[in-house]
C-alpha positions in Angstrom: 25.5 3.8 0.9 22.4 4.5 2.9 21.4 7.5 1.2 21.6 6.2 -1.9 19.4 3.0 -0.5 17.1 5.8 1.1 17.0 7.3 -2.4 15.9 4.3 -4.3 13.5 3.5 -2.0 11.9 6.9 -1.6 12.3 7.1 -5.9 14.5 10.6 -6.5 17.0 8.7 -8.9 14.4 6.3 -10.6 12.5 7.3 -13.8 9.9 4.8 -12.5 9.5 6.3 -8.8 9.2 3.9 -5.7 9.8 0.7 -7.9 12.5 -0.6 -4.5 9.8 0.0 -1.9 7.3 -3.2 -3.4 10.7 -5.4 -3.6 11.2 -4.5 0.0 8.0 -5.6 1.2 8.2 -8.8 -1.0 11.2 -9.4 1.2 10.3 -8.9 4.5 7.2 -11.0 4.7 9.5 -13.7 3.2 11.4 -13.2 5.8 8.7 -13.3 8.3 7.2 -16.2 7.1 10.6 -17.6 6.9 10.9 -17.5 10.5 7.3 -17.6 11.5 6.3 -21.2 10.0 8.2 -24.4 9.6 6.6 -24.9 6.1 7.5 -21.9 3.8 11.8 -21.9 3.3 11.2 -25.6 2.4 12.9 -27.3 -0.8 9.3 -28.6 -2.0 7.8 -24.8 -1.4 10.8 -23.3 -3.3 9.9 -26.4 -6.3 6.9 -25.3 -6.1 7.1 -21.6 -6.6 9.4 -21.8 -9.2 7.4 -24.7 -10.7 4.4 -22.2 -10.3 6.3 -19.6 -12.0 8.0 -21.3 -15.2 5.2 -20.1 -17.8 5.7 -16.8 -16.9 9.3 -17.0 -17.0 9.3 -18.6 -20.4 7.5 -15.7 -21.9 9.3 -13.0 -20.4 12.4 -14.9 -21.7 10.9 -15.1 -25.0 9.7 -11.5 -25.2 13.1 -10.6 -24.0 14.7 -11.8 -27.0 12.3 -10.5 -29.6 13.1 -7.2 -28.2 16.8 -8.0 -28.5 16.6 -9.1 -31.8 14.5 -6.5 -33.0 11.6 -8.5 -34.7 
């Protein structure tokens, strides 16, 4: 199990390479600000964020399914 997490994060069985290592980092400063400030791993933050984010989730939905579908 921790070789095969050492090997996705070091990219050997990826076509991509080291695509683990930036999702690693994403989680440890939320983890840091997590326990660092009172203000981030609050319900009107997360809102906010996802609030932030729904455009971009919409298209990626919608590109998603014109790739599925073919057109």
């Amino acid at each position: 199990m921790v070789r095969s997490v050492f090997n996705i994060l070091n990219g050997r069985n990826t076509r991509q390479g080291l695509w683990g290592l930036p999702l690693l980092v994403a989680l440890l400063i939320s983890l840091w600000l997590t326990v660092e400030t009172t203000q981030f791993a609050t319900a009107e933050n997360l809102f906010n964020l996802v609030a932030q984010a729904m455009p971009l989730i919409i298209a990626a939905i919608g590109q998603l399914v014109v790739v599925l579908i073919g057109g």
